[in-house]
N, C-alpha and C positions, 0 to 999 in steps of 0.2 A: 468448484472452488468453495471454502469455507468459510466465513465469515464469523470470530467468538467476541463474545461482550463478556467481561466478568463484570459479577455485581456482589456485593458483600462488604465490601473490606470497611474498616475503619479503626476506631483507637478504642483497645480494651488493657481493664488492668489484668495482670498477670493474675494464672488461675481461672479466668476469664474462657469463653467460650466463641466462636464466629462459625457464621454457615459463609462460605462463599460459592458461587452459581458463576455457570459460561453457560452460555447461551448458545446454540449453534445456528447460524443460518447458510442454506444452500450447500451444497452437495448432498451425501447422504449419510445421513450423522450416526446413525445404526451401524454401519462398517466404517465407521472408523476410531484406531484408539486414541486413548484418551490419555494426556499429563496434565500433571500440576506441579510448576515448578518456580521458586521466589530467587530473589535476588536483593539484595542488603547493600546499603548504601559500600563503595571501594572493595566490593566482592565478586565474585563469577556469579553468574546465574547457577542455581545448583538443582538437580533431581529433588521432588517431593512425594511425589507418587503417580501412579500411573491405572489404567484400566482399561481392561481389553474392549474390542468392540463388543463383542458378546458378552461383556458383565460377569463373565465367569472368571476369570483370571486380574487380580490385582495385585501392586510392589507397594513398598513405602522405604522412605528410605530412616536409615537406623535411627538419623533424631528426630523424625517423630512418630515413628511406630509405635503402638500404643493409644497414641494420641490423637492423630489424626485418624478422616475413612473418608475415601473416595466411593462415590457410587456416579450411577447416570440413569436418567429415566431417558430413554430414546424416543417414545410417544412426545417429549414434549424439545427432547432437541436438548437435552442441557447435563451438565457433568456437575455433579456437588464436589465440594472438601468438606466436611466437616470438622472442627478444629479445637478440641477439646483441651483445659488443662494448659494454657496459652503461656508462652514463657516470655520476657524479654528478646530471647534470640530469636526467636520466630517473627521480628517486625522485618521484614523486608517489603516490597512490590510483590504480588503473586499471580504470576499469569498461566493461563491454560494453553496448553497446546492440543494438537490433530494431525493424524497421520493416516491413511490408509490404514485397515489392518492387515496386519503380518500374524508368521505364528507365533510370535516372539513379544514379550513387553521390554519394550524400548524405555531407556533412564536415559538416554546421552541427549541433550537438548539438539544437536545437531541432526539428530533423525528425524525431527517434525518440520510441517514444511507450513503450518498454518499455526497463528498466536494471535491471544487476545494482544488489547491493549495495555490489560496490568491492572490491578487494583491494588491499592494501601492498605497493609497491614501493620499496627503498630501498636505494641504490645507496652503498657508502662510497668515500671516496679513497685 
């Protein structure tokens, strides 16, 4: 089983920059991949980006391609977002997920079976 903390979030102005971290504890965090995906106050949770367990393989989804970059160092257990170039629409909650890996990068929330608890992001104009 999986265990994720995100850390990062908070209130930047737009144009603005954030690193956000998930932390991984127990199972084995090397084989499994990795999402990032927010959620906006009276909206669905939606796809942000995603990366394989091997690091080799990442998505983004089209608003913030560009923008964002997921990576993971697995020595230390933990997935970044980086989050460049920061808009208003981009304040939601932003949580990490975990899945086993497959040969496939998974976007649909419904295929992880392990989520942090969420961090705030909120972006002003």
């Amino acid at each position: 089983q999986v265990q994720l903390v995100e850390l990062g979030g908070g209130l930047v102005q737009a144009g603005g920059s954030l690193r956000l971290s998930c932390a991984a504890a127990g199972g084995i965090f090397s084989s499994y991949d990795m999402g990032w995906f927010r959620q906006a106050p009276g909206k669905e949770r939606e796809f942000v980006a995603a990366i394989s367990w091997t690091g080799l393989r990442s998505t983004y989804a089209d608003s913030v391609k560009g923008r964002f970059t997921i990576s993971r160092d697995n020595a230390k257990k933990t997935v970044y977002l980086q989050m460049k170039n920061l808009k208003p629409e981009d304040t939601a909650v932003y949580y990490c997920a975990a899945d086993p890996g497959i040969n496939r990068i998974r976007v649909v929330s419904s295929e992880y079976n392990y989520w942090g608890q969420g961090t705030q992001v909120t972006v002003s104009s």
